[in-house]
Every structure is written in structure tokens, then in C-alpha cells.
mmCIF file of the N, C-alpha and C atoms, coordinates in Angstrom:
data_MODEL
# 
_entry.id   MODEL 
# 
loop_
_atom_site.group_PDB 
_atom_site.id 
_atom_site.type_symbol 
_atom_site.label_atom_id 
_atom_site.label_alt_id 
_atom_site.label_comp_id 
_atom_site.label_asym_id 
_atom_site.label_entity_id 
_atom_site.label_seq_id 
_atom_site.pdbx_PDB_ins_code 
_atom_site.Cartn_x 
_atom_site.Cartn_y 
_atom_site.Cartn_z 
_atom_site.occupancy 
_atom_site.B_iso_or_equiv 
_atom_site.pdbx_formal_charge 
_atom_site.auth_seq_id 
_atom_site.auth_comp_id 
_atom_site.auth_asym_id 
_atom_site.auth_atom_id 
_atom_site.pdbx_PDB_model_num 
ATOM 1   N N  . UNK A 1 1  ? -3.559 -6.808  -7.519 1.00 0.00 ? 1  UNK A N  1 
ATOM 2   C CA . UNK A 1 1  ? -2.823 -7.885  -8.123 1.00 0.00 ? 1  UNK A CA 1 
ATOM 3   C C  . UNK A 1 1  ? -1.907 -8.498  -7.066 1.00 0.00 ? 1  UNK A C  1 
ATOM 4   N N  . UNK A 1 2  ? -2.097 -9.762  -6.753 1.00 0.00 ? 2  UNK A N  1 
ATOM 5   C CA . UNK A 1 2  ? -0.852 -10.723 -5.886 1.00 0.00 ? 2  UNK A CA 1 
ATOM 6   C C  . UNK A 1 2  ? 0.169  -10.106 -6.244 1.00 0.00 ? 2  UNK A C  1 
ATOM 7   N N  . UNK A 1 3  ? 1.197  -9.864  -4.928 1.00 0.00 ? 3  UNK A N  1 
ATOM 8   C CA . UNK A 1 3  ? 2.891  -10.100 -5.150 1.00 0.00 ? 3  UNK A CA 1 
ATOM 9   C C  . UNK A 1 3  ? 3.395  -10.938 -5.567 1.00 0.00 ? 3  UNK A C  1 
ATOM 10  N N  . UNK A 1 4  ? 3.618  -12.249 -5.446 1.00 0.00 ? 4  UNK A N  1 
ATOM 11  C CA . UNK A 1 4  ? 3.985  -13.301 -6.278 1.00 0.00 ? 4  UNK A CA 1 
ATOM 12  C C  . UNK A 1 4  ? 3.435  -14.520 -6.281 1.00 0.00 ? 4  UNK A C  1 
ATOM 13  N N  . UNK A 1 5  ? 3.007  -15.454 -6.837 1.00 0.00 ? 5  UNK A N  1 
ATOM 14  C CA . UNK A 1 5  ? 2.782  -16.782 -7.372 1.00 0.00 ? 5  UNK A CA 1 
ATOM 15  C C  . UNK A 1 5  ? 2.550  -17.335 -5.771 1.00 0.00 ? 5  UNK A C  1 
ATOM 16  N N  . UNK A 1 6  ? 1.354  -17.530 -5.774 1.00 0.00 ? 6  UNK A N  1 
ATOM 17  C CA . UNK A 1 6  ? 0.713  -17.906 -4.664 1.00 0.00 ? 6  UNK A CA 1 
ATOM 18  C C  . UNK A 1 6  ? 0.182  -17.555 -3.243 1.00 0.00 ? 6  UNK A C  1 
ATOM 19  N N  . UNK A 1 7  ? 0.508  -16.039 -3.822 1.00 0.00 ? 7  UNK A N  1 
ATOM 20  C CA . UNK A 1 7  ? 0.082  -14.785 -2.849 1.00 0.00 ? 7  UNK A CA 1 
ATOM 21  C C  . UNK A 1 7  ? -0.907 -14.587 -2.795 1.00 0.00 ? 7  UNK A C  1 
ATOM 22  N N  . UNK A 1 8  ? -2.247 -14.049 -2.116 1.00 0.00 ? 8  UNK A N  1 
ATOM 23  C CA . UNK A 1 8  ? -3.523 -13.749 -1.745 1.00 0.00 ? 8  UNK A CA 1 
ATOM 24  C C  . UNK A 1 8  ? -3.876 -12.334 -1.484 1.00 0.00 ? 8  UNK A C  1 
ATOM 25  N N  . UNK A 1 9  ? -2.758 -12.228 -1.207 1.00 0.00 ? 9  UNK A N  1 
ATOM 26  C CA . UNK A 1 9  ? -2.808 -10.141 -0.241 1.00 0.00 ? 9  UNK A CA 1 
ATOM 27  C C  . UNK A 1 9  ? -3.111 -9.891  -1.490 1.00 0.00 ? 9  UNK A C  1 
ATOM 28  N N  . UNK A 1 10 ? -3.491 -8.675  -1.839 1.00 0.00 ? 10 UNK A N  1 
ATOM 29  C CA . UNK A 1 10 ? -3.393 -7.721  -2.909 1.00 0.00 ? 10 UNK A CA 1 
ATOM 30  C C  . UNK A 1 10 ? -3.519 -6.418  -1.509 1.00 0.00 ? 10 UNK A C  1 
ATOM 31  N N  . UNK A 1 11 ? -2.578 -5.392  -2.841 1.00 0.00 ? 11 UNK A N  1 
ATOM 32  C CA . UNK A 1 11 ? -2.270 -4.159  -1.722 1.00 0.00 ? 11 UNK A CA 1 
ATOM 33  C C  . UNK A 1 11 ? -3.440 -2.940  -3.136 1.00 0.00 ? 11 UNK A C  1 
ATOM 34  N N  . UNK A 1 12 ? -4.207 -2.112  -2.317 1.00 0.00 ? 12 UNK A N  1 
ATOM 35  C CA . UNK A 1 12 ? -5.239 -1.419  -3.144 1.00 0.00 ? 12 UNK A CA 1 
ATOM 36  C C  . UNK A 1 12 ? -4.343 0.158   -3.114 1.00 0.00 ? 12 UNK A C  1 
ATOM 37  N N  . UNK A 1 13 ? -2.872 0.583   -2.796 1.00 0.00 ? 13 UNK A N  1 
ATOM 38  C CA . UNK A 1 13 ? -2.621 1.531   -2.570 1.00 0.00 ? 13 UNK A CA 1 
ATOM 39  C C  . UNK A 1 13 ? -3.246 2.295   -3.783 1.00 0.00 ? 13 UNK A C  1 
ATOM 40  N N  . UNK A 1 14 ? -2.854 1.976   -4.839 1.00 0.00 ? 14 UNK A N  1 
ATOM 41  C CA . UNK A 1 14 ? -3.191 3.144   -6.318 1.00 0.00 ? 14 UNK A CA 1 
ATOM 42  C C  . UNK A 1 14 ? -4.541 3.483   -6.198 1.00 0.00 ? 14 UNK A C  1 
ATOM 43  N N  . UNK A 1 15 ? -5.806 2.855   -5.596 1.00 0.00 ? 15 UNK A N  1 
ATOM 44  C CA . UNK A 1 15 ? -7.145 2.956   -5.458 1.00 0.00 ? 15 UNK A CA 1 
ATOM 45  C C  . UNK A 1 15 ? -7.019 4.429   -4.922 1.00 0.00 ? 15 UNK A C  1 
ATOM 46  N N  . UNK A 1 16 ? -6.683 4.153   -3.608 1.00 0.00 ? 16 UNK A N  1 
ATOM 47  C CA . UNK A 1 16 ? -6.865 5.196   -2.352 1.00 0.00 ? 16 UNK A CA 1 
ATOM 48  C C  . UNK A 1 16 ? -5.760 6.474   -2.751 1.00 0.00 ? 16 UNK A C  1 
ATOM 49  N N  . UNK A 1 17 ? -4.631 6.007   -3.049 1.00 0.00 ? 17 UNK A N  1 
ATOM 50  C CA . UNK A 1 17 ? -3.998 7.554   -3.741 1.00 0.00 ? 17 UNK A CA 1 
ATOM 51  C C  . UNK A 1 17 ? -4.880 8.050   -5.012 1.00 0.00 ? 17 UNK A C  1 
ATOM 52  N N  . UNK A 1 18 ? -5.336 7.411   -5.901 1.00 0.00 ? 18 UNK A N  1 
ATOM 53  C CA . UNK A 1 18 ? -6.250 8.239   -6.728 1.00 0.00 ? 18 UNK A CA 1 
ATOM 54  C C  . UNK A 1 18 ? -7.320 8.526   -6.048 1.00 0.00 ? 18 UNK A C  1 
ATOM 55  N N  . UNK A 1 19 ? -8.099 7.806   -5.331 1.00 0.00 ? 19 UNK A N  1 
ATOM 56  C CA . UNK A 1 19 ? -9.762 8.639   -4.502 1.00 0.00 ? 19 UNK A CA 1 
ATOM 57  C C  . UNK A 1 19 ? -9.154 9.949   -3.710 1.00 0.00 ? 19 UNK A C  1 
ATOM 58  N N  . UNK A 1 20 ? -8.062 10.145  -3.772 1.00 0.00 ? 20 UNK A N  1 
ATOM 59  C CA . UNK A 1 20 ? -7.685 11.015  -2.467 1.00 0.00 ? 20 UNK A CA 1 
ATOM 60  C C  . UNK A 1 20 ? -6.830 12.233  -3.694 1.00 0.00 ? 20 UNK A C  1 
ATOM 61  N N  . UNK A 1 21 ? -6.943 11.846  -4.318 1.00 0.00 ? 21 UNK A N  1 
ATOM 62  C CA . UNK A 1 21 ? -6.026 12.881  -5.321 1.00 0.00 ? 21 UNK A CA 1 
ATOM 63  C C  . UNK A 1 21 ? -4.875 13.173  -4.921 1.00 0.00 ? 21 UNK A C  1 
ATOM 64  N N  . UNK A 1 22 ? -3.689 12.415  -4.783 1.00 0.00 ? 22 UNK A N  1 
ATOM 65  C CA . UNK A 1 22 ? -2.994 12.233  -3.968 1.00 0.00 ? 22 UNK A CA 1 
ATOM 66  C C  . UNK A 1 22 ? -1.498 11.332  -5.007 1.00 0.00 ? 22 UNK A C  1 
ATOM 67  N N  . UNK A 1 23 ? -0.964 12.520  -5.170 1.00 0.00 ? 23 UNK A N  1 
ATOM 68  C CA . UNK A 1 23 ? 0.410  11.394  -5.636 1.00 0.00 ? 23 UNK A CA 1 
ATOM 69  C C  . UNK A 1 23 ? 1.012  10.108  -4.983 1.00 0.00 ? 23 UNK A C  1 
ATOM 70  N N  . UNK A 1 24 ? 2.032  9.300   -6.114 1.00 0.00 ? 24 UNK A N  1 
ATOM 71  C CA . UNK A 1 24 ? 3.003  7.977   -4.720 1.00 0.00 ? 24 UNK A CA 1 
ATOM 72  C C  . UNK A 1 24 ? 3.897  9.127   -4.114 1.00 0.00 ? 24 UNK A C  1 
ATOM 73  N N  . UNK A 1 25 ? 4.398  10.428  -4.626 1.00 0.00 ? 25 UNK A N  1 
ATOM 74  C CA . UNK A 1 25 ? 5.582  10.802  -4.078 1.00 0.00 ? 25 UNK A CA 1 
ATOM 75  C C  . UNK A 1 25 ? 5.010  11.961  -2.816 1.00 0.00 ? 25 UNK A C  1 
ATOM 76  N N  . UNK A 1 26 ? 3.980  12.345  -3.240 1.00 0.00 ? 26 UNK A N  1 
ATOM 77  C CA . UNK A 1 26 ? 3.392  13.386  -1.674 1.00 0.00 ? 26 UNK A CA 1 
ATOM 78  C C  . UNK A 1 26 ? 3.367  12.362  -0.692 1.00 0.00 ? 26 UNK A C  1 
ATOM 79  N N  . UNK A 1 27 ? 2.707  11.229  -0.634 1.00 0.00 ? 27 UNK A N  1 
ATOM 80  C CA . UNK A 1 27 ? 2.592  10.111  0.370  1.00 0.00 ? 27 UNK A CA 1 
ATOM 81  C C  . UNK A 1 27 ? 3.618  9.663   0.657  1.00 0.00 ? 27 UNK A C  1 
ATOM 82  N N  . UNK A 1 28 ? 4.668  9.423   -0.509 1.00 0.00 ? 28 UNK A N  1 
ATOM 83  C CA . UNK A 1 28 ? 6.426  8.781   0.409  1.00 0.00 ? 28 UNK A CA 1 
ATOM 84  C C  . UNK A 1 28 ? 6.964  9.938   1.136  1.00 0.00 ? 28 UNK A C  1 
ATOM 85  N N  . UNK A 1 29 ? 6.472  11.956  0.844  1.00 0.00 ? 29 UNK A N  1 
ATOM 86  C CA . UNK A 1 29 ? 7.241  12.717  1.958  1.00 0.00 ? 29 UNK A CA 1 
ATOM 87  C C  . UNK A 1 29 ? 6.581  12.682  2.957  1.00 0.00 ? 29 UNK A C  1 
ATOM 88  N N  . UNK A 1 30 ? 5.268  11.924  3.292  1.00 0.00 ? 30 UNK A N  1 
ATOM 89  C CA . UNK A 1 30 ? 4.555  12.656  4.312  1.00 0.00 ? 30 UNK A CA 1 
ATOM 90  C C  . UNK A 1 30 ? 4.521  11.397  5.197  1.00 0.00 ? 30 UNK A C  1 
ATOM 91  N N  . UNK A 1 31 ? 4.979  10.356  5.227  1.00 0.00 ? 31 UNK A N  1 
ATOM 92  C CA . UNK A 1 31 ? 5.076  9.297   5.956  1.00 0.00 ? 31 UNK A CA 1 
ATOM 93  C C  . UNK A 1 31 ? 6.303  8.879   5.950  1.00 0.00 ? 31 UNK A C  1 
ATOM 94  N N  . UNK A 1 32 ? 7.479  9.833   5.304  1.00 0.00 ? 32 UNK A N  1 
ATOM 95  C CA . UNK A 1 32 ? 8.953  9.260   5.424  1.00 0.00 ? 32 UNK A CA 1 
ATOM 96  C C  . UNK A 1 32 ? 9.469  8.486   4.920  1.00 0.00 ? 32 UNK A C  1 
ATOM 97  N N  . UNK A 1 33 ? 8.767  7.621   3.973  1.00 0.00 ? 33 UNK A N  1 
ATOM 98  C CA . UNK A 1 33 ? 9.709  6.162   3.283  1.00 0.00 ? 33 UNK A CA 1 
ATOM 99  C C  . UNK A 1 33 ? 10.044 7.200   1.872  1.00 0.00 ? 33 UNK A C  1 
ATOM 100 N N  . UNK A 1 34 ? 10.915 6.205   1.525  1.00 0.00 ? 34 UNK A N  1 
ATOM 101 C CA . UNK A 1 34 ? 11.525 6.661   -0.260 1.00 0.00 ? 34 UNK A CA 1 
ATOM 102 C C  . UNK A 1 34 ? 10.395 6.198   -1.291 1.00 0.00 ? 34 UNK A C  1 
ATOM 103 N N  . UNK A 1 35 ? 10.594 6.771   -2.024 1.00 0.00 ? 35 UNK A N  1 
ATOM 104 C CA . UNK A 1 35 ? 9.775  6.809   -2.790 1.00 0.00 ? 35 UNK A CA 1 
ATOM 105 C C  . UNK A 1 35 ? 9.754  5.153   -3.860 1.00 0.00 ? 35 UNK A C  1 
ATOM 106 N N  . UNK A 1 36 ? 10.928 4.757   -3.870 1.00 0.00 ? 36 UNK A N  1 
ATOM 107 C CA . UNK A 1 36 ? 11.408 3.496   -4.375 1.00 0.00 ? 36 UNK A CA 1 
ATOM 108 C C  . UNK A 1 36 ? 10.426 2.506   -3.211 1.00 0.00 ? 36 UNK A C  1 
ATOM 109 N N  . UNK A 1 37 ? 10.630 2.760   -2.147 1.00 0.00 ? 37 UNK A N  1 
ATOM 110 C CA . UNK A 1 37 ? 9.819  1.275   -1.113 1.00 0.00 ? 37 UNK A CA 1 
ATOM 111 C C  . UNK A 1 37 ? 8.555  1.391   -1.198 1.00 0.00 ? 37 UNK A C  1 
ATOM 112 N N  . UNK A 1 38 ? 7.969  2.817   -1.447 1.00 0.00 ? 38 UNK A N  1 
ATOM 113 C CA . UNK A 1 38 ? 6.382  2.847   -1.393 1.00 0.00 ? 38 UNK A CA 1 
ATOM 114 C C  . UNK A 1 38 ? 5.925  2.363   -2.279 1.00 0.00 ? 38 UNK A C  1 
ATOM 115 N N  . UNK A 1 39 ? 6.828  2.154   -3.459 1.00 0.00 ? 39 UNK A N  1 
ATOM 116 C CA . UNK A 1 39 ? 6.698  2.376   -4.911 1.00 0.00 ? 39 UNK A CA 1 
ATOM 117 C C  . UNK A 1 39 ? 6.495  0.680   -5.359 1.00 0.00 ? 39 UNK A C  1 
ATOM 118 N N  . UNK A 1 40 ? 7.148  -0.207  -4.388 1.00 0.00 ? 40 UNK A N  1 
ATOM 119 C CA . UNK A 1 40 ? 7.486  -1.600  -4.028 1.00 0.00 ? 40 UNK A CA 1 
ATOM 120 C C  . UNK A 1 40 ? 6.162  -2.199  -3.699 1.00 0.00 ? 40 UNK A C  1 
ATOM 121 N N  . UNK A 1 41 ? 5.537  -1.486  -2.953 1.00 0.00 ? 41 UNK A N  1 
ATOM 122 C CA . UNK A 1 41 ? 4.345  -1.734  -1.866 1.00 0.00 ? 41 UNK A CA 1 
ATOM 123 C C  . UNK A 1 41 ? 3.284  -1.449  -3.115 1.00 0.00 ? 41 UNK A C  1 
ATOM 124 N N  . UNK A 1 42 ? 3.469  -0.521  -3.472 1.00 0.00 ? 42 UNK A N  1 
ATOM 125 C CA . UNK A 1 42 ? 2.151  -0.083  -4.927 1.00 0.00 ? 42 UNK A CA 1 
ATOM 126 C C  . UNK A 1 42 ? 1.998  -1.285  -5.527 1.00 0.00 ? 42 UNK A C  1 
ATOM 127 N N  . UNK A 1 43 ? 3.208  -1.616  -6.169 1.00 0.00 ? 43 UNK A N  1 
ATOM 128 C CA . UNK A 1 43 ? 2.812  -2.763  -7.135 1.00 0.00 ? 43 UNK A CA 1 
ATOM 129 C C  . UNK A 1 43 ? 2.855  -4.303  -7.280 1.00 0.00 ? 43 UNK A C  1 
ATOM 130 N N  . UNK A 1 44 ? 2.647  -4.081  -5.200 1.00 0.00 ? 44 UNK A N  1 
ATOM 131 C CA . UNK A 1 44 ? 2.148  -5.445  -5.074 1.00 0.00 ? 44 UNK A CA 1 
ATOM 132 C C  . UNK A 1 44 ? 3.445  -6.343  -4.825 1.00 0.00 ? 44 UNK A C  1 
ATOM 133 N N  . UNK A 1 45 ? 4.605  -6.041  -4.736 1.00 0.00 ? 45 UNK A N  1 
ATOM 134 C CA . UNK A 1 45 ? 6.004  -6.709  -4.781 1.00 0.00 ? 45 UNK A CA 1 
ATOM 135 C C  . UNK A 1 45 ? 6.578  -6.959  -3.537 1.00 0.00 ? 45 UNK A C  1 
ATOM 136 N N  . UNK A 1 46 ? 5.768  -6.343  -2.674 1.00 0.00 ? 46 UNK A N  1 
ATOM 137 C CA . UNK A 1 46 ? 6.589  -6.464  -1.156 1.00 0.00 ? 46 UNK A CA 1 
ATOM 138 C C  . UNK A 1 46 ? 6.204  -7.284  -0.394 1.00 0.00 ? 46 UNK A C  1 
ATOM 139 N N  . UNK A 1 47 ? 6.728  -7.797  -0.015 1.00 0.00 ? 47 UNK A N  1 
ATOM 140 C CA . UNK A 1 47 ? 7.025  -9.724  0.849  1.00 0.00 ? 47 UNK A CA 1 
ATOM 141 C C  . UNK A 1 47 ? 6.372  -9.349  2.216  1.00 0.00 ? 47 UNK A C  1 
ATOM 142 N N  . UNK A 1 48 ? 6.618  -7.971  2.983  1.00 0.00 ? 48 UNK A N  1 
ATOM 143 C CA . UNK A 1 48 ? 5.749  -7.885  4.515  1.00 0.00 ? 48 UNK A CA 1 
ATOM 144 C C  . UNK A 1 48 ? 5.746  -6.169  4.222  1.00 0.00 ? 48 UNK A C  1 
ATOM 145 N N  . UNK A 1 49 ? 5.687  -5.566  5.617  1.00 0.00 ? 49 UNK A N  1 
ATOM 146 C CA . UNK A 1 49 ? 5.458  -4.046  5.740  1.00 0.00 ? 49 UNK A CA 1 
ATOM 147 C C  . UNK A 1 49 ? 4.892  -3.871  7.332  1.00 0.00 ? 49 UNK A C  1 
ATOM 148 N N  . UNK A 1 50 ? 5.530  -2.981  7.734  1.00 0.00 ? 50 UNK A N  1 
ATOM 149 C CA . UNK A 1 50 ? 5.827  -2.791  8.945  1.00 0.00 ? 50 UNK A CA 1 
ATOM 150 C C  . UNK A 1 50 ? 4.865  -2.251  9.743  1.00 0.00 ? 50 UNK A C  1 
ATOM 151 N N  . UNK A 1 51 ? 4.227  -2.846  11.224 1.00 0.00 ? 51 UNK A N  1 
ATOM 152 C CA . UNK A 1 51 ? 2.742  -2.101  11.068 1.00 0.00 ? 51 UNK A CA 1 
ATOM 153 C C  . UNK A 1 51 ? 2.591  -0.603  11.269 1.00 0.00 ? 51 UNK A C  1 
ATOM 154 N N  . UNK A 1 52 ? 4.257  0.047   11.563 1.00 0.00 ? 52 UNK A N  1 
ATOM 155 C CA . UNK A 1 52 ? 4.472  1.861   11.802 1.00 0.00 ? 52 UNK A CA 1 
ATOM 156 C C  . UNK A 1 52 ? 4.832  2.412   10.154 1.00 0.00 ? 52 UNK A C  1 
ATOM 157 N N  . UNK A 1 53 ? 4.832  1.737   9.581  1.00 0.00 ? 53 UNK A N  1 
ATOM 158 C CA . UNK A 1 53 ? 4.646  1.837   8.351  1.00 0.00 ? 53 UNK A CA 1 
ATOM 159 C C  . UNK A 1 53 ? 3.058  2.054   7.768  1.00 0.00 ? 53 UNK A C  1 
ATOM 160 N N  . UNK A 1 54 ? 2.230  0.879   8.008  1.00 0.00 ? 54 UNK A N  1 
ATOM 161 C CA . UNK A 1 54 ? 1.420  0.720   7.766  1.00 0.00 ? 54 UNK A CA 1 
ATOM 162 C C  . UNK A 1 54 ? -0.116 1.841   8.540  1.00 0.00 ? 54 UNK A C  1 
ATOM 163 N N  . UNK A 1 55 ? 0.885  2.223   9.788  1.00 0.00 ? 55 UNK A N  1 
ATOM 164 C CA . UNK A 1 55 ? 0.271  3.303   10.421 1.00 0.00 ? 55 UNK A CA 1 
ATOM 165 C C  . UNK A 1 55 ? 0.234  4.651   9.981  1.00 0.00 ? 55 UNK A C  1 
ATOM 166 N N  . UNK A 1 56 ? 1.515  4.732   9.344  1.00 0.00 ? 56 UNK A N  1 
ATOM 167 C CA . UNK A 1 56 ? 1.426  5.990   8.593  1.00 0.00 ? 56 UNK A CA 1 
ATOM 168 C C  . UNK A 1 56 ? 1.115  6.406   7.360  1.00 0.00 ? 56 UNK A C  1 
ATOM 169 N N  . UNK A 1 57 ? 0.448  5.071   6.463  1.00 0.00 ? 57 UNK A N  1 
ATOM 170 C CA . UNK A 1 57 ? 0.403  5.465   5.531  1.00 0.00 ? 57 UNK A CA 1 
ATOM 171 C C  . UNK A 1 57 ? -1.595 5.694   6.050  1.00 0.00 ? 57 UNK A C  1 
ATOM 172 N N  . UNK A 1 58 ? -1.919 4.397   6.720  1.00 0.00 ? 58 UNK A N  1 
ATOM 173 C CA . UNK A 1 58 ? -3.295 4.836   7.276  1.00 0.00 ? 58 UNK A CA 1 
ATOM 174 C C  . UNK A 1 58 ? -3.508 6.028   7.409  1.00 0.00 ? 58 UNK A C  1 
ATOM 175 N N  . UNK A 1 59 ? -2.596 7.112   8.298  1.00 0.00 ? 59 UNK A N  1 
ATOM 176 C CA . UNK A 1 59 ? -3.117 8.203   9.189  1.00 0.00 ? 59 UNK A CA 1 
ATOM 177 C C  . UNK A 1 59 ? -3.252 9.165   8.184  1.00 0.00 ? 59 UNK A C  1 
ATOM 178 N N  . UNK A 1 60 ? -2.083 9.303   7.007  1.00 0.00 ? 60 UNK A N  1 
ATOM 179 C CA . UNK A 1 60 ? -2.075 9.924   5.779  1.00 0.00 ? 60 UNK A CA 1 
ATOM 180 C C  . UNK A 1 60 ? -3.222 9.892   4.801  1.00 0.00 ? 60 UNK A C  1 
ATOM 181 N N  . UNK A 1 61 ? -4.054 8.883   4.125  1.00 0.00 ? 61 UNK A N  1 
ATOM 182 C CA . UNK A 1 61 ? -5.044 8.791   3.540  1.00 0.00 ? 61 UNK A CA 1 
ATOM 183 C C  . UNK A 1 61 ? -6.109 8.365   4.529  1.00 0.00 ? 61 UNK A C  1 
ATOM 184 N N  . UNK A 1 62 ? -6.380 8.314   5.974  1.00 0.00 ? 62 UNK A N  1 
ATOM 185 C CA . UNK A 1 62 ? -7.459 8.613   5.982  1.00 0.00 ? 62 UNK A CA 1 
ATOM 186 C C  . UNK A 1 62 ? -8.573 7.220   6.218  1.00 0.00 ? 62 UNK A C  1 
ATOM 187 N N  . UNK A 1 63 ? -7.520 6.298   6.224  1.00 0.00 ? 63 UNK A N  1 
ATOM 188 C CA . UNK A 1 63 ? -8.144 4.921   5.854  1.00 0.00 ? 63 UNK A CA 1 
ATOM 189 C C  . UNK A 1 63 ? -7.718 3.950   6.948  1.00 0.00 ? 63 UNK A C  1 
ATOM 190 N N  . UNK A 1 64 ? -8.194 3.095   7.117  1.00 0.00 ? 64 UNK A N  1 
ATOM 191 C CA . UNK A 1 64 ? -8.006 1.354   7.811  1.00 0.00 ? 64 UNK A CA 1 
ATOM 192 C C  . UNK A 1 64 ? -7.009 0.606   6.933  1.00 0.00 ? 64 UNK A C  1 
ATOM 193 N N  . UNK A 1 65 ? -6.407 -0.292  7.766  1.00 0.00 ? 65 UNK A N  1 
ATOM 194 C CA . UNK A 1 65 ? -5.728 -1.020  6.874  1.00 0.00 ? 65 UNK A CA 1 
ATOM 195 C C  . UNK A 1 65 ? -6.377 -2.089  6.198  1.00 0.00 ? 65 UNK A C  1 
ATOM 196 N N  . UNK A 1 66 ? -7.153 -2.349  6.230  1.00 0.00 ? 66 UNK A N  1 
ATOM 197 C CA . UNK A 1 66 ? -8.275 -3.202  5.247  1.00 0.00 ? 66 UNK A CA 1 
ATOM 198 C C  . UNK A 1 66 ? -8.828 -2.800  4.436  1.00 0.00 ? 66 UNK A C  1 
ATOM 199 N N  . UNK A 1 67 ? -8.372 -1.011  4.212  1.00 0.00 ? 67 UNK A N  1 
ATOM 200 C CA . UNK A 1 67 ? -8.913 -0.926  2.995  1.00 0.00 ? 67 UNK A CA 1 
ATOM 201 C C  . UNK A 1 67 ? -7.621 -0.602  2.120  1.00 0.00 ? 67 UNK A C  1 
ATOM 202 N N  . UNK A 1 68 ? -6.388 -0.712  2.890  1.00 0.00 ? 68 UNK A N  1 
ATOM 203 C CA . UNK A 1 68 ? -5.080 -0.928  1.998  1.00 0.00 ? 68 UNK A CA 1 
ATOM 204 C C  . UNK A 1 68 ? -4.518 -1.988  1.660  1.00 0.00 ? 68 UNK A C  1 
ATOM 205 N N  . UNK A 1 69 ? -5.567 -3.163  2.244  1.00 0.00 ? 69 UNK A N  1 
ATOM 206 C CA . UNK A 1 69 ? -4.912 -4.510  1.703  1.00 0.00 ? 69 UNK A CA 1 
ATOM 207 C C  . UNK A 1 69 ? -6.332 -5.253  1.445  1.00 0.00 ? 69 UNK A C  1 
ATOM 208 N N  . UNK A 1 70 ? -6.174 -6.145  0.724  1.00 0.00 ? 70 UNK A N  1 
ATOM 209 C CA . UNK A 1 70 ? -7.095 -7.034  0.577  1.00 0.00 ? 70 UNK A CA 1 
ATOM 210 C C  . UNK A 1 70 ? -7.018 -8.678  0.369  1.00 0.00 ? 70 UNK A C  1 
ATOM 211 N N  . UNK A 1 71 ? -7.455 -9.807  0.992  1.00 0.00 ? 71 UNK A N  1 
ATOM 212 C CA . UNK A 1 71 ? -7.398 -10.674 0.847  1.00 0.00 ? 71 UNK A CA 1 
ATOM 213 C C  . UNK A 1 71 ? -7.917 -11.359 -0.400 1.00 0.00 ? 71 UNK A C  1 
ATOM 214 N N  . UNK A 1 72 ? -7.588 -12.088 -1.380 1.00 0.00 ? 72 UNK A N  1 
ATOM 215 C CA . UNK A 1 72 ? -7.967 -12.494 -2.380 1.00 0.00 ? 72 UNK A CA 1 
ATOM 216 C C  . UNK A 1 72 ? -7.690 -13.804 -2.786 1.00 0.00 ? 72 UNK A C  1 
ATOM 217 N N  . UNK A 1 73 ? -8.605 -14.941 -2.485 1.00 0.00 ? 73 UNK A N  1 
ATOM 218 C CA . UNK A 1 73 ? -8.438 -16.605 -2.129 1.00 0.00 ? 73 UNK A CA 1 
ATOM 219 C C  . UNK A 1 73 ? -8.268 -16.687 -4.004 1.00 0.00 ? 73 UNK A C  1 
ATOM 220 N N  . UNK A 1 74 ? -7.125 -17.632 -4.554 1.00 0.00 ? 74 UNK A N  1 
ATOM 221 C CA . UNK A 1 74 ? -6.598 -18.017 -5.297 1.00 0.00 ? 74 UNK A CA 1 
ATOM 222 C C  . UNK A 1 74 ? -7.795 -19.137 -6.102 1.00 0.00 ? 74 UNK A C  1 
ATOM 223 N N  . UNK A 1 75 ? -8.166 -18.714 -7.363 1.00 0.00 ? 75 UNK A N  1 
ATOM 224 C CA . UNK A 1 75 ? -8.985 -19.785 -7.731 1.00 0.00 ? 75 UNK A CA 1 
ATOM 225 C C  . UNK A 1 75 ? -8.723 -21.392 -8.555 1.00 0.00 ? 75 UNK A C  1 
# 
């Protein structure tokens, strides 16, 4: 789901924490953010994200960052 009204990103985090069996809060201790910012990023609400951010949540599940974000052209 877009972050806001005219957004394209969609973020797939809930996908990849469920394929991975994998809580939001094991993933906010194991990459260091609070559980509130990851929690931001889940549901699509966060405006940017940092790419050492974005590195650690990669290295944690296992994944590319293309498969934690997705582009989605507005119809």
C-alpha cells in the first residue's frame, strides 16, 4: 500500500517477515531501530529510509532491496 496520496513505493516488509517467520520486533532487535520506526516503515508511512538501514534490514531477512520495496505506477 502507498505511503501517501501520490506515492508509488509500496514497502512489502509484512510479506518477507511472514515468509521468514519472523516477528516486526525480532527484526527491530536485530538491526537496532525501535520498534516504533520499523513499525513506520511496515505500514508504508515513511517519507525515505536510510540505505544502512536498508542494509540491515536486507542482511537480516535474507533479501535485496527490491524485494523490500516495490514500485507501483498510480492508475
Amino acid at each position: 500500500m502507498p505511503a501517501e496520496e501520490g506515492t508509488s513505493i509500496a514497502v512489502t516488509l509484512d510479506d518477507l517477515l511472514h515468509a521468514r517467520r519472523m516477528t516486526l520486533t525480532e527484526l527491530a532487535e536485530r538491526v537496532g531501530l525501535t520498534l516504533a520506526n520499523l513499525s513506520i516503515l511496515k505500514t508504508g508511512k515513511a517519507r525515505a529510509i536510510r540505505f544502512s538501514t536498508l542494509e540491515a534490514i536486507c542482511r537480516e531477512l535474507g533479501c535485496q532491496p527490491g524485494d523490500l520495496l516495490a514500485y507501483r505506477p498510480e492508475s
